[in-house]
ChimeraX commands (.cxc) that place a marker at each C-alpha (Angstrom):
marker #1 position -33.25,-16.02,-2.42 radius 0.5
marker #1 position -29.75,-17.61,-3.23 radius 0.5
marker #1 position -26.55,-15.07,-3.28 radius 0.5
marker #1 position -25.53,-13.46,-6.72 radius 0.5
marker #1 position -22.66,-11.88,-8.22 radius 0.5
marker #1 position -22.98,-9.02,-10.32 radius 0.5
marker #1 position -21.47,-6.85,-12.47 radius 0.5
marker #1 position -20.80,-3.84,-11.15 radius 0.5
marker #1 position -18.61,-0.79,-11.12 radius 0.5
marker #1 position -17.31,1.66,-8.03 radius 0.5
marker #1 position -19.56,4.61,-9.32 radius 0.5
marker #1 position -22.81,1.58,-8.29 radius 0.5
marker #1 position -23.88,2.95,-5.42 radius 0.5
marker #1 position -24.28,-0.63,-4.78 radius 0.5
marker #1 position -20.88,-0.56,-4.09 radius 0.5
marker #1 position -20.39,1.84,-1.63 radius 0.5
marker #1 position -20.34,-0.46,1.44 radius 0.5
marker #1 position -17.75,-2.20,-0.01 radius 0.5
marker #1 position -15.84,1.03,-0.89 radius 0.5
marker #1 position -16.65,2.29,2.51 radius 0.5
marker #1 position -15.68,-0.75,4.11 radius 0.5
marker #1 position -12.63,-1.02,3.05 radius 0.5
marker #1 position -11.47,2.75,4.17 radius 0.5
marker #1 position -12.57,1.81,7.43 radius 0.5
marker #1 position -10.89,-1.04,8.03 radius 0.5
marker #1 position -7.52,0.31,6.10 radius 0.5
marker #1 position -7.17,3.52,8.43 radius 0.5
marker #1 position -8.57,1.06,11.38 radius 0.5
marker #1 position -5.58,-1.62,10.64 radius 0.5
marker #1 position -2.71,1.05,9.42 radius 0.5
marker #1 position -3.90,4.09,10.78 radius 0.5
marker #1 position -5.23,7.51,9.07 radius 0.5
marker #1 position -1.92,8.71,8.79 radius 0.5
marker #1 position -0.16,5.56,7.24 radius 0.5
marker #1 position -0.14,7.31,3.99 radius 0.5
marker #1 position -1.04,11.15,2.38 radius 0.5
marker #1 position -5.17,11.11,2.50 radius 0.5
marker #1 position -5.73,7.80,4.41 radius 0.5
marker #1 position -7.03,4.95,2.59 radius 0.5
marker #1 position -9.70,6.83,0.84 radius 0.5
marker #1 position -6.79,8.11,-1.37 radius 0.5
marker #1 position -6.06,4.89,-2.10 radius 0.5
marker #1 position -9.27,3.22,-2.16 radius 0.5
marker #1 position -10.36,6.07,-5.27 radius 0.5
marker #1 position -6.59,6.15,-6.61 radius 0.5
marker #1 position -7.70,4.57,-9.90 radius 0.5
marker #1 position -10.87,6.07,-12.39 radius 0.5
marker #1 position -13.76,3.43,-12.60 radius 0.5
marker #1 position -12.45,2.59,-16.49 radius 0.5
marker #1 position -9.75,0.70,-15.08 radius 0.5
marker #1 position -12.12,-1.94,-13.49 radius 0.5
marker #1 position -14.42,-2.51,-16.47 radius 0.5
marker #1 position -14.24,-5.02,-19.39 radius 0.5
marker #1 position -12.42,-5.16,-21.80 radius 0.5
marker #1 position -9.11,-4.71,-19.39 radius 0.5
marker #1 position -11.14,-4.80,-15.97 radius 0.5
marker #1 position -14.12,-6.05,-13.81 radius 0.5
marker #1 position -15.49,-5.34,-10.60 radius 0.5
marker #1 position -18.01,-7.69,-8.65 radius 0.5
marker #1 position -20.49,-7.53,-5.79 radius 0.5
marker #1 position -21.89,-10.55,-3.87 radius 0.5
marker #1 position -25.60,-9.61,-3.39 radius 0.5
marker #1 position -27.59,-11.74,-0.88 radius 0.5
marker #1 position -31.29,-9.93,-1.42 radius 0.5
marker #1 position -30.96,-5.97,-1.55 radius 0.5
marker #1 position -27.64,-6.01,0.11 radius 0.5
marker #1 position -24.03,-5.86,-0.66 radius 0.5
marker #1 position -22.05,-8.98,1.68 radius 0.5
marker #1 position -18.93,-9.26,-0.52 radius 0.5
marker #1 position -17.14,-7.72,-3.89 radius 0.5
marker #1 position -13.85,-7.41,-5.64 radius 0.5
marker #1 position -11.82,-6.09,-8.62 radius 0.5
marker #1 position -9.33,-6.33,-11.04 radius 0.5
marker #1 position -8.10,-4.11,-13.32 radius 0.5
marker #1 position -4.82,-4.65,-16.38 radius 0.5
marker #1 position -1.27,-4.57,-15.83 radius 0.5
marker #1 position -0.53,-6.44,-19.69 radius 0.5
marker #1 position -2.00,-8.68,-21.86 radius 0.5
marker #1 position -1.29,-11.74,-19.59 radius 0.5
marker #1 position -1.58,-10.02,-15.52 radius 0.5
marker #1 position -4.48,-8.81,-14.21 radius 0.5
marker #1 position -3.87,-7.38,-10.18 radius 0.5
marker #1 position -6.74,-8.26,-8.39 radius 0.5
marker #1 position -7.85,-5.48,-5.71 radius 0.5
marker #1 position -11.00,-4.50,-3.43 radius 0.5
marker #1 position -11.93,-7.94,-2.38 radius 0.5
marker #1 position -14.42,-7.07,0.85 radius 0.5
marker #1 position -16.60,-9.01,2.78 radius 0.5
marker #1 position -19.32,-7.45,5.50 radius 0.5
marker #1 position -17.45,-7.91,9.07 radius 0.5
marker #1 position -20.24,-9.93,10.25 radius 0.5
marker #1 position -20.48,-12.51,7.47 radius 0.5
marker #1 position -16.34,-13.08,7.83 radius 0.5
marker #1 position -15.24,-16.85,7.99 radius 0.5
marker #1 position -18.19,-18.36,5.64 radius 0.5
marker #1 position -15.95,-18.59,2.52 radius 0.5
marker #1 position -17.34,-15.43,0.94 radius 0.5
marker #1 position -14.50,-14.25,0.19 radius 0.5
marker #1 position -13.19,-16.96,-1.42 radius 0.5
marker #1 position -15.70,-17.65,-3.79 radius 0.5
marker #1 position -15.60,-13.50,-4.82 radius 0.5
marker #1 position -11.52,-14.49,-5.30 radius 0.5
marker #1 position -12.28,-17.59,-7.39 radius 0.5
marker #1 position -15.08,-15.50,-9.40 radius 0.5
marker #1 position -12.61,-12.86,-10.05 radius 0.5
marker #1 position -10.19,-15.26,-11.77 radius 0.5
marker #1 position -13.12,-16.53,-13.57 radius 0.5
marker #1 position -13.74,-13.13,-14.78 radius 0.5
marker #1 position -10.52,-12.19,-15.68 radius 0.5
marker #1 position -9.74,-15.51,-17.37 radius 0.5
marker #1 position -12.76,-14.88,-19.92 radius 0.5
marker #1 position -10.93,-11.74,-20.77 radius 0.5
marker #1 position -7.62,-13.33,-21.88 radius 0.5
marker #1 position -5.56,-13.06,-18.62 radius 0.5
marker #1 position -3.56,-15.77,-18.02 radius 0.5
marker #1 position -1.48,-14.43,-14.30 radius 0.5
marker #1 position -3.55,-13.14,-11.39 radius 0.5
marker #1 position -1.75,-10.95,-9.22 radius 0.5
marker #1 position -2.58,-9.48,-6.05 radius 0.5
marker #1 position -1.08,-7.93,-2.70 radius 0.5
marker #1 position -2.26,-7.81,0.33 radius 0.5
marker #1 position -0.87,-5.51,3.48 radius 0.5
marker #1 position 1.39,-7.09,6.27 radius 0.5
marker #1 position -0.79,-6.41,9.40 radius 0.5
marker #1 position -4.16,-8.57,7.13 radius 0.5
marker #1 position -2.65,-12.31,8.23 radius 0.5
marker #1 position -6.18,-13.82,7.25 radius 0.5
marker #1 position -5.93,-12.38,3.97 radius 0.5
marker #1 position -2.37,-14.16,3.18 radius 0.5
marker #1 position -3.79,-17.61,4.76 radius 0.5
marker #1 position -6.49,-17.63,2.24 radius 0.5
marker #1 position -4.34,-16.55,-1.06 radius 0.5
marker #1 position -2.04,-19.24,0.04 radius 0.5
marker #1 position -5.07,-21.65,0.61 radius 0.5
marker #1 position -6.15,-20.88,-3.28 radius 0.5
marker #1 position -2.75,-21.54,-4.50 radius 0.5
marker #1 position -1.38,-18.75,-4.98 radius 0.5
marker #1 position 2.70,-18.45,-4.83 radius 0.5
marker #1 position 3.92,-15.82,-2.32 radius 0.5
marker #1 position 6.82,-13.32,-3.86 radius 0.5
marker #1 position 8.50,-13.03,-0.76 radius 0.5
marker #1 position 9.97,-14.65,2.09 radius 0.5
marker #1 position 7.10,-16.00,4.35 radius 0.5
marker #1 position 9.68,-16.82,7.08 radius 0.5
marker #1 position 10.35,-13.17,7.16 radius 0.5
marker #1 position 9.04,-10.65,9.22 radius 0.5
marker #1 position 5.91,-9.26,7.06 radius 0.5
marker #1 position 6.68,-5.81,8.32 radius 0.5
marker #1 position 9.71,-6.08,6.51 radius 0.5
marker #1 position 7.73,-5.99,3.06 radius 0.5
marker #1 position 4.74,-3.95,4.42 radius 0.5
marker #1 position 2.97,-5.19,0.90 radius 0.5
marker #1 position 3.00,-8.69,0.32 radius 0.5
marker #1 position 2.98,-9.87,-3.23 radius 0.5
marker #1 position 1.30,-12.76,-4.80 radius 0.5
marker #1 position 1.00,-14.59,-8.22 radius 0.5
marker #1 position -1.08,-17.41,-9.29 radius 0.5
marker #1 position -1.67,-18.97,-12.96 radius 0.5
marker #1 position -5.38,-18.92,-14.11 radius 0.5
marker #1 position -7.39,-19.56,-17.62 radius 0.5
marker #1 position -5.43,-21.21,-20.36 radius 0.5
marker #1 position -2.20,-21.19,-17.97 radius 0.5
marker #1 position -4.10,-22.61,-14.60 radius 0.5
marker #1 position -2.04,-25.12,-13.20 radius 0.5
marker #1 position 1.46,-23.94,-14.44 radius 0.5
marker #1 position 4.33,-23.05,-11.69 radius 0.5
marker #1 position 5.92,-19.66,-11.93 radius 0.5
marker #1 position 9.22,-18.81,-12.04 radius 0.5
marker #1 position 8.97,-15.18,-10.84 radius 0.5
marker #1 position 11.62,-14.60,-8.18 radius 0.5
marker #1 position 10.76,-13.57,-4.96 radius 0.5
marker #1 position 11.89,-10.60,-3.47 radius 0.5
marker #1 position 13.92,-9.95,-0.28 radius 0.5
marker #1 position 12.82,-8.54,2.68 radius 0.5
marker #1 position 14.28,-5.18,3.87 radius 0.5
marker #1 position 15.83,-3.91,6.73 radius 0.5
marker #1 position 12.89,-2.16,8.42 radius 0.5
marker #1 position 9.39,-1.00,8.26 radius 0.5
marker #1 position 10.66,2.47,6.85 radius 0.5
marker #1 position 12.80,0.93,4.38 radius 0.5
marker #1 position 9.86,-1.17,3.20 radius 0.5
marker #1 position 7.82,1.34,3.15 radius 0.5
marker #1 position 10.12,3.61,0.90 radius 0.5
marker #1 position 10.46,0.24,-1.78 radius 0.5
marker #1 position 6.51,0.53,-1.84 radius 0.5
marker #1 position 6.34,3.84,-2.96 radius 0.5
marker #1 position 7.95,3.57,-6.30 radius 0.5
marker #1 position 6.43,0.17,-6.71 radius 0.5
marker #1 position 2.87,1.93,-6.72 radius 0.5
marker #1 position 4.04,4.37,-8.79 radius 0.5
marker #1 position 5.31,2.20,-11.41 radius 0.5
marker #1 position 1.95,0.16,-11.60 radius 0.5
marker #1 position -0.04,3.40,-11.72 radius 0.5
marker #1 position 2.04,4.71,-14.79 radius 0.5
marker #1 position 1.54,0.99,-16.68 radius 0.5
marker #1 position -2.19,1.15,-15.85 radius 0.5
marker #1 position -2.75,4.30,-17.31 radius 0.5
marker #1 position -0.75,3.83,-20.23 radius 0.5
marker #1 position -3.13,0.74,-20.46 radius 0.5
marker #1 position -6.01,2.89,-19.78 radius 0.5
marker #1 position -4.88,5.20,-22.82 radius 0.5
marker #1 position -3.94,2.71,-24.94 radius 0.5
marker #1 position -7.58,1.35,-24.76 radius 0.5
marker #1 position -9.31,4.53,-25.27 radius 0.5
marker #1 position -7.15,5.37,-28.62 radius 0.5
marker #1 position -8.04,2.30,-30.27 radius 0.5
marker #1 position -11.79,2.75,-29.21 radius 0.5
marker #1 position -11.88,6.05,-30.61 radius 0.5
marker link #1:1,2 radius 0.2
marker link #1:2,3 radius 0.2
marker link #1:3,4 radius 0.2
marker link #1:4,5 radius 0.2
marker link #1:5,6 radius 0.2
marker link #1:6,7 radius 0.2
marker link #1:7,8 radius 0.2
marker link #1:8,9 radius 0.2
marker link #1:9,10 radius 0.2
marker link #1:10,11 radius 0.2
marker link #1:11,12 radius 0.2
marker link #1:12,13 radius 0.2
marker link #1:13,14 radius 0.2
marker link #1:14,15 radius 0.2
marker link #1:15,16 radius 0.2
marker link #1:16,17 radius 0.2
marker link #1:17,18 radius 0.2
marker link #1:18,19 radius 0.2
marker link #1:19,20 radius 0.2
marker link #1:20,21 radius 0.2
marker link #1:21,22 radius 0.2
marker link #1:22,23 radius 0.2
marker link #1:23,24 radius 0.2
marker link #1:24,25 radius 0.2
marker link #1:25,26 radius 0.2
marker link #1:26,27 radius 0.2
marker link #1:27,28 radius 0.2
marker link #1:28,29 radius 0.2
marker link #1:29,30 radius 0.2
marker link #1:30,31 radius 0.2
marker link #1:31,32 radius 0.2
marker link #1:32,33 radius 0.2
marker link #1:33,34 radius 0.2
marker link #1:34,35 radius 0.2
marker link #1:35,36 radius 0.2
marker link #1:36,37 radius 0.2
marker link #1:37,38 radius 0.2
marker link #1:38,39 radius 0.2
marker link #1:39,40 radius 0.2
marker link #1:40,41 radius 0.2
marker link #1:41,42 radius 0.2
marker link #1:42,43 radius 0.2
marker link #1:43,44 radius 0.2
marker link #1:44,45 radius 0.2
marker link #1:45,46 radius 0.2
marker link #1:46,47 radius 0.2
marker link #1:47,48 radius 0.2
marker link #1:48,49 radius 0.2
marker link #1:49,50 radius 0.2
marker link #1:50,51 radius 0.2
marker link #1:51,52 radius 0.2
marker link #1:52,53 radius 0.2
marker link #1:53,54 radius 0.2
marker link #1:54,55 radius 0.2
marker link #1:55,56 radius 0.2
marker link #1:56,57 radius 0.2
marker link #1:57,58 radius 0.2
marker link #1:58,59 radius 0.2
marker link #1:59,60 radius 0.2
marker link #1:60,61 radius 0.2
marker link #1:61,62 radius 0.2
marker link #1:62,63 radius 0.2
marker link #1:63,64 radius 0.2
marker link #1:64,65 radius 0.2
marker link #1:65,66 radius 0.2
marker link #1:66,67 radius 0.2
marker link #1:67,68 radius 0.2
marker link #1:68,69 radius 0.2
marker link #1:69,70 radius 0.2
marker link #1:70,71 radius 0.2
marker link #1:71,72 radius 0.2
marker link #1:72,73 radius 0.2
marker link #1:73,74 radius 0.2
marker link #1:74,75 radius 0.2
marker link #1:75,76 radius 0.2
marker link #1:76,77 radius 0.2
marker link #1:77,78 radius 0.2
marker link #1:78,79 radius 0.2
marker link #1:79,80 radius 0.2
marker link #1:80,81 radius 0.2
marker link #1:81,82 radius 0.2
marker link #1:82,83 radius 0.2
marker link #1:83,84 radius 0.2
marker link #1:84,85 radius 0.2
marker link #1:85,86 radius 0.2
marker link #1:86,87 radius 0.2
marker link #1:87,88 radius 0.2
marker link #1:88,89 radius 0.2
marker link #1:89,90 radius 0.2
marker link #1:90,91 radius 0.2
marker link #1:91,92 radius 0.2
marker link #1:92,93 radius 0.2
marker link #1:93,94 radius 0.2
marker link #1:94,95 radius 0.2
marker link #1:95,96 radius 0.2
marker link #1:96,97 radius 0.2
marker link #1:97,98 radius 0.2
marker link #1:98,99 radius 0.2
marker link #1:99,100 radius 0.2
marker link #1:100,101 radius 0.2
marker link #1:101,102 radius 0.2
marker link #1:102,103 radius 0.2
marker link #1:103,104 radius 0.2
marker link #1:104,105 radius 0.2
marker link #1:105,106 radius 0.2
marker link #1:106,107 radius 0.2
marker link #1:107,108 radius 0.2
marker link #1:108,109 radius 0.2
marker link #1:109,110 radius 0.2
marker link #1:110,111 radius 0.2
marker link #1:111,112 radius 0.2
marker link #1:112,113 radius 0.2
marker link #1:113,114 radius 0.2
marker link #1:114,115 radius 0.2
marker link #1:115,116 radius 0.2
marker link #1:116,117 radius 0.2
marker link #1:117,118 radius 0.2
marker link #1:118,119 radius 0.2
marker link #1:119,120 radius 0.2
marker link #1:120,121 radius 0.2
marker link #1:121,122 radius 0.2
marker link #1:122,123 radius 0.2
marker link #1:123,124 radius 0.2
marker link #1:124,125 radius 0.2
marker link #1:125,126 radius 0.2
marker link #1:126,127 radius 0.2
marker link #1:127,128 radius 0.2
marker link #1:128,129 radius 0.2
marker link #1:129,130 radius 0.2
marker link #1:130,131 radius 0.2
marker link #1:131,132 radius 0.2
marker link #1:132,133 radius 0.2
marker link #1:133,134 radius 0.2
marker link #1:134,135 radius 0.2
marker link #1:135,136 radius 0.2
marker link #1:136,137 radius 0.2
marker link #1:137,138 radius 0.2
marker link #1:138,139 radius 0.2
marker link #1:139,140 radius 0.2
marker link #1:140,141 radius 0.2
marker link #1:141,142 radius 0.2
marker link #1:142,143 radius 0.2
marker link #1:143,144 radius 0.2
marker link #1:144,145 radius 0.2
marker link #1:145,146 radius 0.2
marker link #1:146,147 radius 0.2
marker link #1:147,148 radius 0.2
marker link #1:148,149 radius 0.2
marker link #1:149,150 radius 0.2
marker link #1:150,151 radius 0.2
marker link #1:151,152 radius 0.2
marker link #1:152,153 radius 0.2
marker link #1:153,154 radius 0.2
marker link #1:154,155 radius 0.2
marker link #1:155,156 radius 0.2
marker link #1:156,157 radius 0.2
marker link #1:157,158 radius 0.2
marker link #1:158,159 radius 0.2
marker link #1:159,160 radius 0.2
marker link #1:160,161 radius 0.2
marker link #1:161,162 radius 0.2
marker link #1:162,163 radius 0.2
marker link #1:163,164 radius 0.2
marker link #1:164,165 radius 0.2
marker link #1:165,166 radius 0.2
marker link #1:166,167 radius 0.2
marker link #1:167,168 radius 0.2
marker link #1:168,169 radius 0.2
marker link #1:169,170 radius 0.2
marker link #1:170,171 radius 0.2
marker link #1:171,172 radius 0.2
marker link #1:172,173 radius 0.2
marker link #1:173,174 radius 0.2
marker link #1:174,175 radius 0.2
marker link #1:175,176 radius 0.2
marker link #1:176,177 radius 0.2
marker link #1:177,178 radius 0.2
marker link #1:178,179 radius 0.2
marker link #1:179,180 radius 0.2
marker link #1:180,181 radius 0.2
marker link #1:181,182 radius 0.2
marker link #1:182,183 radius 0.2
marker link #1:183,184 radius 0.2
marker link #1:184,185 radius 0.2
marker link #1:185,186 radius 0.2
marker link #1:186,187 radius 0.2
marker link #1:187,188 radius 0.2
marker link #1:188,189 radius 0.2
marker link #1:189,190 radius 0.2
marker link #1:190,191 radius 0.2
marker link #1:191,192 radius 0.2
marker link #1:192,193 radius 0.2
marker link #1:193,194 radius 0.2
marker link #1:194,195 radius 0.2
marker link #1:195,196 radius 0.2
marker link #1:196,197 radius 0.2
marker link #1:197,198 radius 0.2
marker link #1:198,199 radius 0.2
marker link #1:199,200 radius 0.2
marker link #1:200,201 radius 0.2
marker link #1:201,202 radius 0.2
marker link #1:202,203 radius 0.2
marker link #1:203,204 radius 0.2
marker link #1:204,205 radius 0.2
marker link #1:205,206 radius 0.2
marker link #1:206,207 radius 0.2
marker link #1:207,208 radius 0.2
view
C-alpha cells in the first residue's frame, strides 16, 4: 500500500504521534525548562481552527494504519502562511519524508490563495535549516552567524502564483547573546499570536 497524505487536524487522534513527537524531541533538544510549560505549551499554543481551511491545513503522511510524517500551516495575511509541525517518525529520518510533507504543505497553502510561505525553525535543529535551504527557501538572518545568536531562525520562500519570485525582506541581525535572543523571541511570538487570532476572529465574524 503506497504512502498518503491526508487531511487532518490536531484533535485526529491520528495525529497524536506527531503531536507527541514533537514535545519529545523539543524538551529533548532545548530542555523542559527552555520555556514556561515545556514544549507542550507550545506545541497546543494555537486552537485547531487555526490549522483548517479556509486560512489553515494540517497534514499526515500515512503509510498503512500509521502516522510516519505531518505538518501545518496556519494564516498570518492574505499573502503568508507560517508553516509549523512538520514531523517525521525518528526511524524513517533521511528518506525525504519530510520534504515531500514541506512541498505538500506549499501545495496546500497555494490552493488557498497564499502566495509567501514562512517558517522558523530552532537554532540547535541544523538538519532542519539544511533542508529549507535545499527547497529554496531564503534565510532572514545571517547564516555566517552564530545560530544561538537568533535562537529562532526565520525563513521565507515564494509559492503559488508568486513561486519563483526573489524577496526583498531584509534580514535581521544577530544579537549579542543567547539571552538577548531569547528576549527578541518573546515579543516576536507574541506579535504573531495577536495577528493570528485577529485572523481567527475575523474569519468567524464573516462566517457567522
Amino acid at each position: 500500500m503506497p504512502d498518503l497524505i491526508v487531511r487532518s487536524s490536531p484533535l485526529d487522534p491520528r495525529a497524536e504521534v506527531l503531536l507527541e513527537g514533537l514535545i519529545a524531541e523539543y524538551d529533548g533538544r532545548y530542555g523542559f525548562n527552555s520555556r514556561p510549560g515545556g514544549a507542550r505549551s507550545e506545541i497546543l499554543r494555537y486552537p485547531a481552527e487555526a490549522f483548517a481551511p479556509p486560512l489553515g491545513g494540517f497534514l499526515l503522511l500515512r503509510r498503512g494504519d500509521e502516522t510516519i510524517a505531518g505538518g501545518a500551516f496556519m494564516s498570518h495575511d492574505d499573502e503568508t502562511a507560517e508553516l509549523k509541525r512538520i514531523w517525521t517518525r525518528d526511524d524513517l529520518r533521511r528518506q525525504g519524508l519530510a520534504r515531500r510533507i514541506v512541498l505538500a504543505l506549499e501545495e496546500a497553502a497555494a490552493d488557498l490563495g497564499y502566495t509567501r510561505a514562512y517558517l522558523t525553525t530552532g537554532f540547535r535543529q541544523p538538519e532542519a535549516t539544511s533542508l529549507y535551504l535545499s527547497l529554496g527557501y531564503r534565510p532572514l538572518f545571517d547564516v555566517s552567524a552564530d545560530p544561538t545568536l537568533y535562537r529562532s531562525l526565520p525563513f521565507e520562500k515564494h509559492i503559488g502564483a508568486k513561486a519563483g519570485v526573489a524577496s526583498s525582506t531584509p534580514a535581521y541581525p544577530p544579537a549579542a547573546s543567547l539571552e538577548e535572543a531569547t528576549a527578541r523571541v518573546g515579543p516576536v511570538k507574541a506579535a504573531q499570536e495577536a495577528r493570528i487570532a485577529a485572523r481567527l476572529s475575523a474569519h468567524r465574524t464573516a462566517a457567522a
